[in-house]
C-alpha positions as CSV (number, residue, x, y, z in Angstrom):
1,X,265.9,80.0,215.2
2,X,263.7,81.7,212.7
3,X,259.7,82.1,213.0
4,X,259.4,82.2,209.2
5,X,256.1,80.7,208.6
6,X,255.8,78.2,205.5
7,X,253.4,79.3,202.5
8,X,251.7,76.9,200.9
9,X,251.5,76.9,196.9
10,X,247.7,77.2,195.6
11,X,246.4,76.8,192.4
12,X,245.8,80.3,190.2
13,X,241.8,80.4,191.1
14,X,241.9,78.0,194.0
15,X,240.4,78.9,197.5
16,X,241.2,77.2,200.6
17,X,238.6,76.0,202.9
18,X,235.6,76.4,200.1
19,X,233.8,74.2,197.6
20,X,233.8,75.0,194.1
21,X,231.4,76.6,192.1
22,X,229.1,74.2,190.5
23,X,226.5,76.6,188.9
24,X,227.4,79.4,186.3
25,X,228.5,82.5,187.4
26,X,226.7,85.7,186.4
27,X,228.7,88.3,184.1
28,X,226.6,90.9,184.0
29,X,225.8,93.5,186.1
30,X,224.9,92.1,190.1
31,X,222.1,95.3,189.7
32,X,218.5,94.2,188.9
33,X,217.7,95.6,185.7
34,X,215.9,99.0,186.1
35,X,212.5,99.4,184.5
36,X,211.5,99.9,181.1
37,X,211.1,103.0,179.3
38,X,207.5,102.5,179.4
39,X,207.3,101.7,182.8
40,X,208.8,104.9,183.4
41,X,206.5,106.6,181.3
42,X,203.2,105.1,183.1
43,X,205.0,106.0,186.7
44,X,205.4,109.8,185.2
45,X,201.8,109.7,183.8
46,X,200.4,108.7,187.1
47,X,202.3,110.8,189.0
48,X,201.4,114.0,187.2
49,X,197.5,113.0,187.1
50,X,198.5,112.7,191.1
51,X,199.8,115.6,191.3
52,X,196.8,117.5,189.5
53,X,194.1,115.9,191.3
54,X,196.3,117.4,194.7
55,X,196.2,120.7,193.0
56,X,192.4,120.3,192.2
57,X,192.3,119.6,196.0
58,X,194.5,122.1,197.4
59,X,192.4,125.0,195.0
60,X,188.8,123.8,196.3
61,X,190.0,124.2,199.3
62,X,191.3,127.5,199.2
63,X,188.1,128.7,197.5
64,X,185.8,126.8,200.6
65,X,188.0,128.6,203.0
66,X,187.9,131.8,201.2
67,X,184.1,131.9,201.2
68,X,184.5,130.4,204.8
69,X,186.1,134.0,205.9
70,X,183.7,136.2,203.6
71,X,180.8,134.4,205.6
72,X,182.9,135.1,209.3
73,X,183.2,138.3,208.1
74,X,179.3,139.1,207.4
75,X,178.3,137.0,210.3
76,X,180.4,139.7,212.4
77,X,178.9,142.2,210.7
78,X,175.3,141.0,211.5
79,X,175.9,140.9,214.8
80,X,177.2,144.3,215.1
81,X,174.2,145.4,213.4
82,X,172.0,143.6,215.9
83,X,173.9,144.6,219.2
84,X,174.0,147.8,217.8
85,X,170.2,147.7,217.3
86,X,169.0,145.9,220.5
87,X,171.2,148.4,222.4
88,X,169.1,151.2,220.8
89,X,165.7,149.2,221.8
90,X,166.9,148.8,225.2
91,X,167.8,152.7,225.7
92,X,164.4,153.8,224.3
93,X,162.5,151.2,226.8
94,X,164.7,152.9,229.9
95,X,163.6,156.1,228.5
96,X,160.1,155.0,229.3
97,X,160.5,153.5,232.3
98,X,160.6,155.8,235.5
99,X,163.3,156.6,237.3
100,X,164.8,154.3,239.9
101,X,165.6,155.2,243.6
């Protein structure tokens, strides 16, 4: 005996087990439409005024920490100059002071 299964005919368009379609069917593209021209012009013009304000930013900052690391550098000096200098104090007061035993 054969195990040939019977196919049923359908209807060109037909599906089984579903209702039809009552509401119109979209043609055109499932996408959402992309934005406008101008849109995209806005987005650009924000971006770049964005994107100078962060250079604005970026360049202040550089200068503060520029002028950050002159003033480390004269601060370093200073205190060289001062060690240096109370060092000298403090060998001509031992030079009047007598000698210890």
């Amino acid at each position: 005996m054969s195990t040939v299964r019977k196919q049923t005919r359908q209807a060109p368009g037909a599906r089984t087990g579903a209702a039809r379609r009552t509401h119109p069917v979209r043609k055109e593209s499932a996408y959402a439409p992309g934005p406008s021209p101008q849109t995209l012009d806005e987005l650009r013009a924000a971006y770049q005024a964005h994107l100078a304000q962060l250079a604005r930013e970026r360049d202040e900052a550089r200068r503060e920490a520029r002028r950050a690391k002159a003033e480390a550098a004269v601060a370093r000096a200073d205190l060289a100059s001062l060690t240096a200098r109370v060092n000298e104090l403090l060998s001509a007061a031992a030079a009047h002071l007598p000698p210890q035993a």
